[in-house]
C-alpha positions as CSV (number, residue, x, y, z in Angstrom):
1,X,-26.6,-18.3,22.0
2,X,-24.8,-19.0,18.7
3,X,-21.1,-19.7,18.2
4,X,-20.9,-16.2,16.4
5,X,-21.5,-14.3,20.1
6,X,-18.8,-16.6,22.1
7,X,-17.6,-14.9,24.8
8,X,-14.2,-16.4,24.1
9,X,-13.8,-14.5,20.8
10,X,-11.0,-12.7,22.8
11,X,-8.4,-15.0,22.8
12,X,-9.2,-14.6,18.8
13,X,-8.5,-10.6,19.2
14,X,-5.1,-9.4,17.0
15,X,-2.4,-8.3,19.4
16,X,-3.1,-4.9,17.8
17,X,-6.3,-3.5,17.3
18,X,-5.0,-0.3,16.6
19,X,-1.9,0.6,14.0
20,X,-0.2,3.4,13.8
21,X,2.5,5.1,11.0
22,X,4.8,7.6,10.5
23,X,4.5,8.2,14.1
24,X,7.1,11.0,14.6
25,X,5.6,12.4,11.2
26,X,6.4,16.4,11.1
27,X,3.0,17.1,9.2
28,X,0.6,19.3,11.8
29,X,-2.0,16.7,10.2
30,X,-3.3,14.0,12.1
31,X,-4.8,11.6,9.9
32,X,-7.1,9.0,11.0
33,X,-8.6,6.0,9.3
34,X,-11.9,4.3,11.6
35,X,-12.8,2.0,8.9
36,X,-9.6,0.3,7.5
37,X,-10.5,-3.1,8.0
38,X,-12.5,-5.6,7.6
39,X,-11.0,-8.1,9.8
40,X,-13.8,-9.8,12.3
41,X,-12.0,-12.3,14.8
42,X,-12.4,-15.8,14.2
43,X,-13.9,-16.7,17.3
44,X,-16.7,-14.3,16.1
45,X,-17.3,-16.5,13.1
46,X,-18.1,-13.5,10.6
47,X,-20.6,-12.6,13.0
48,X,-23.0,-14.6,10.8
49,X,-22.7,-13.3,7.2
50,X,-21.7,-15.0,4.4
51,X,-18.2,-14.8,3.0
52,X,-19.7,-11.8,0.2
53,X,-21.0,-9.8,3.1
54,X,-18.1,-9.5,5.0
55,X,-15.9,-8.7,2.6
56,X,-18.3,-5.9,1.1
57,X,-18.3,-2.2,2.0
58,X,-20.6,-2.4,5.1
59,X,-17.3,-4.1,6.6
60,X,-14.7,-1.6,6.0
61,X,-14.4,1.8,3.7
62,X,-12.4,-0.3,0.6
63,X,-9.9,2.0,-0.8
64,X,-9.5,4.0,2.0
65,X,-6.5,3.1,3.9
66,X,-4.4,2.6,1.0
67,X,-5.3,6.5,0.2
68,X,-4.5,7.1,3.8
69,X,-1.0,5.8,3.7
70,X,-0.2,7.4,0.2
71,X,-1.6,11.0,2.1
72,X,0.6,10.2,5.1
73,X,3.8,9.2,2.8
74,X,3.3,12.5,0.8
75,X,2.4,14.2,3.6
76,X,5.0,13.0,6.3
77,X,1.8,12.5,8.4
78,X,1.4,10.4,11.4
79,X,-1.9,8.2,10.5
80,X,-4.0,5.9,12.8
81,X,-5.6,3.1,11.9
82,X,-8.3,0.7,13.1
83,X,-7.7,-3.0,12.7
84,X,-10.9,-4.5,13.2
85,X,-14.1,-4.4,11.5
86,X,-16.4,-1.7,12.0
87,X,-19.2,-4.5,12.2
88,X,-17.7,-5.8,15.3
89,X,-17.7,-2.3,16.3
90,X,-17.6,1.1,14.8
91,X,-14.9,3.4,16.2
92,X,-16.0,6.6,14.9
93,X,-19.6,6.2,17.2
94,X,-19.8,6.8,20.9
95,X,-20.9,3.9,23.1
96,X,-24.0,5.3,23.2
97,X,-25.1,5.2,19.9
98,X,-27.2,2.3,18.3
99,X,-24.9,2.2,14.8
100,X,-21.9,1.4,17.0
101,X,-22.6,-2.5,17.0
102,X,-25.4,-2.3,14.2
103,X,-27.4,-5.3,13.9
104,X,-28.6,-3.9,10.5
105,X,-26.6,-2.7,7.5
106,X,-28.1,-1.5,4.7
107,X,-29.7,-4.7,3.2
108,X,-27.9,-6.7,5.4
109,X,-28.9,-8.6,8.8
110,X,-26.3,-9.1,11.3
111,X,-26.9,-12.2,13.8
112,X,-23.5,-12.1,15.5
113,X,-24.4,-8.6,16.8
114,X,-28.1,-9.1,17.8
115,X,-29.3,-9.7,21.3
116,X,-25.6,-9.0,22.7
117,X,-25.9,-8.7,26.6
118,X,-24.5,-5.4,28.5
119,X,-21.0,-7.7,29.0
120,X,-20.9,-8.6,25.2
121,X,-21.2,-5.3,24.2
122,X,-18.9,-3.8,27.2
123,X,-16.2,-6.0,25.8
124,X,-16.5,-4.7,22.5
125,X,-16.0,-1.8,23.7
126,X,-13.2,-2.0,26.3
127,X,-11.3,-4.1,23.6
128,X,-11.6,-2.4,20.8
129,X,-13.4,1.0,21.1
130,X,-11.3,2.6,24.0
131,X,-7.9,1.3,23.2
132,X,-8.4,3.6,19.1
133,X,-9.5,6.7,20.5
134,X,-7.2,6.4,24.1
135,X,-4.3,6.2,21.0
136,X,-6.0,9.4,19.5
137,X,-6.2,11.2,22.8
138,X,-2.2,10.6,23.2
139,X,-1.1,11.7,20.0
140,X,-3.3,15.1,20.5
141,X,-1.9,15.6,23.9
142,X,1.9,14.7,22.7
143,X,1.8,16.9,19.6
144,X,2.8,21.0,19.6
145,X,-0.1,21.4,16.4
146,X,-2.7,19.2,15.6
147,X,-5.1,19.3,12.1
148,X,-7.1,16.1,12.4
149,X,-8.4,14.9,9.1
150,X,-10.1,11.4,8.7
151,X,-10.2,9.4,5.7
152,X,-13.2,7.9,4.8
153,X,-14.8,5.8,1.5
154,X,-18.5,5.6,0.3
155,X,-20.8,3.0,-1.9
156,X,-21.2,4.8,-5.0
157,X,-25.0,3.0,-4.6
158,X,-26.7,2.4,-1.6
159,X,-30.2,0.9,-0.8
160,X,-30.5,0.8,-5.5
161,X,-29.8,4.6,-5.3
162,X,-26.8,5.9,-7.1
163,X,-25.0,8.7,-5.6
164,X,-23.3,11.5,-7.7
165,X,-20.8,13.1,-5.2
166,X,-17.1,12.1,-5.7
167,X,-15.8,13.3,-2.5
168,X,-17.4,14.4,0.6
169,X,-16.0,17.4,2.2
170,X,-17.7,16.9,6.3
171,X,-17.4,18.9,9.0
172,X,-19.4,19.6,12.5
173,X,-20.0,22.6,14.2
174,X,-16.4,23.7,13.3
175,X,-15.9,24.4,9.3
176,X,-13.2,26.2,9.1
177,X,-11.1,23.5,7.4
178,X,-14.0,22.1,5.7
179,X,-14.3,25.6,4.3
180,X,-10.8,26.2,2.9
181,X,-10.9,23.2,1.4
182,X,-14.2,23.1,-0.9
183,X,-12.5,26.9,-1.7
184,X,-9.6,25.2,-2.9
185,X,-11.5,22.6,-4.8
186,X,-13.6,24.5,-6.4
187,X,-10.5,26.2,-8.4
188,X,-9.1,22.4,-9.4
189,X,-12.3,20.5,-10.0
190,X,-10.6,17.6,-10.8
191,X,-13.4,15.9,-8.8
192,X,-17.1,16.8,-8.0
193,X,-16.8,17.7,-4.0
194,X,-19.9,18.1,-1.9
195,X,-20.0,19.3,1.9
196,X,-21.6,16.7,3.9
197,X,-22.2,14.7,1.6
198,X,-23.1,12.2,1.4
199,X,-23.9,11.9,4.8
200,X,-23.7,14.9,7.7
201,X,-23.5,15.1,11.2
202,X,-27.0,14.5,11.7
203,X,-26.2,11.1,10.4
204,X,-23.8,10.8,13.4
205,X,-20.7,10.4,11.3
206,X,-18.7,12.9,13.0
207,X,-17.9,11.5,16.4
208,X,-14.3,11.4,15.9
209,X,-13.8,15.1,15.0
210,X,-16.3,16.7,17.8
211,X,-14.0,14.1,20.3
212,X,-10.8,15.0,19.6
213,X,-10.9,18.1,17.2
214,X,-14.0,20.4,17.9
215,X,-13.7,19.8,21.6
216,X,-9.9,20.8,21.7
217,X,-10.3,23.6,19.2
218,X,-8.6,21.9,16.8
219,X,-9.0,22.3,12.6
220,X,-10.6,19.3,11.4
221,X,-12.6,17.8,8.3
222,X,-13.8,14.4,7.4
223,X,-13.3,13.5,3.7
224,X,-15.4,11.2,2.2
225,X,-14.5,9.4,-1.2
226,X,-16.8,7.6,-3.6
227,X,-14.9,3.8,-3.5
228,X,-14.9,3.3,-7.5
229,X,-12.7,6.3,-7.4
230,X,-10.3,4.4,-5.5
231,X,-10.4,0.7,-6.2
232,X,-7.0,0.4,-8.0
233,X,-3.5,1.6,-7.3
234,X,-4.1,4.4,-10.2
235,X,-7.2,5.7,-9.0
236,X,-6.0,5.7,-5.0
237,X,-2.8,8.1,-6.6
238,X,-4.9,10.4,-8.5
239,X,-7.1,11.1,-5.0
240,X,-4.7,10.7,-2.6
241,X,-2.4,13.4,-4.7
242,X,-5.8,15.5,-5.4
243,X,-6.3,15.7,-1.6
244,X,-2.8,16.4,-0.4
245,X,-2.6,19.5,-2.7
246,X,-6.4,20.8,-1.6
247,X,-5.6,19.9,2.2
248,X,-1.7,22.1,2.0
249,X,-3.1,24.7,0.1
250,X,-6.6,25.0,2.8
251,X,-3.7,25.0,5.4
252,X,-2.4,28.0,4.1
253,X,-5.0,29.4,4.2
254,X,-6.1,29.2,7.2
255,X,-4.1,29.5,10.6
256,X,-3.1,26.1,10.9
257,X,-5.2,25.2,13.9
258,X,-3.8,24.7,17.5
């Protein structure tokens, strides 16, 4: 067993793995960040990468936070965030699934996350997993009207394949929001969006909406933007003021949700 899979990588654990703001927000939206940081605790030693891997987009969605906290400023939306690393684990995948501690991503190996024993793993997720989506669950069950919308960012190549969507419109077995909103954007194409695109539910992406949105009966949408689009101040305000006039106007449109 390497240092990278210590068991005492706890005591290394932020007091807060989970950040919320705007937490009395009056928006109906809920919006959610899973990938917000890149931050893998010390005592993991960087799981084993190399200083260029772990700051690189299999860490984190780059871009994406600071859009979420311009959407929740203009939107007077409450926003959670996660404050670890997706590679130590990914919040927006059930326990079950094998891409929720990936020992793989894209071209990248990942020794501090291979040959993890059942107590390695249930740490990761007792620490880290449950406390994001028990925060989640709480602000569902404390608000009058919830529209949960999660902010995502995408490689604009992966695996030496460019990709030509801007932003990904996602949804799961409930599109009602999804559907307002490629409505909307289709009448201000400011930017080429897709629906799930670049990746689907098939792809498992969409645990956090069928948890707390689908199941509830809740509106909900994934959005998915193409992280060139957003790696400056300039290009996070042209989005994040793009999506807060396509997500009130597919509100209106629709009933609102719960």
């Amino acid at each position: 067993m390497t240092h990278t899979k210590n068991p005492d990588w706890l005591a290394t654990l932020p007091e807060k793995v989970v950040g919320t703001t705007r937490s009395n927000g009056e928006s109906p939206i809920l919006l959610v960040c899973e990938h917000a940081s890149r931050l893998i605790p010390e005592g993991l030693g960087r799981l084993g990468l190399d200083e260029t891997a772990a700051r690189s987009h299999i860490a984190w969605d780059p871009g994406a936070l600071k859009v979420a906290y311009l959407l929740s400023e203009a939107l007077d939306a409450t926003l959670v965030e996660q404050k670890i690393s997706r590679l130590v684990y990914d919040c927006n995948r059930p326990p079950s699934s094998g891409q929720a501690i990936r020992d793989q991503s894209e071209i990248y190996a990942i020794p501090g996350n291979t040959g993890l024993s059942p107590r390695q793993r249930a740490d990761r997720i007792s620490y880290i997993y449950k406390p994001f989506h028990q925060v989640l669950a709480q602000q569902v069950a404390t608000r009058s009207k919830t529209v949960l919308v999660t902010i995502h960012s995408f490689t604009p190549v992966y695996e030496g394949r460019p990709r030509s969507v801007e932003i990904g419109i996602l949804h799961d077995s409930d599109s009602r929001l999804a559907d307002a909103m490629l409505d909307v954007a289709a009448k201000k194409p400011a930017y080429k969006a897709s629906r799930n695109a670049p990746y689907g539910p098939e792809d498992g992406v969409t645990h956090t909406l069928t948890e707390h949105g689908v199941s509830a009966g809740l509106l909900n949408v994934m959005v998915e933007i193409r992280n060139d689009l957003i790696s400056d101040e300039a290009g996070q305000r042209a989005v994040s003021a793009w999506l807060a006039d396509i997500l009130t106007s597919a509100l209106k449109a629709t009933s609102g949700g719960k």
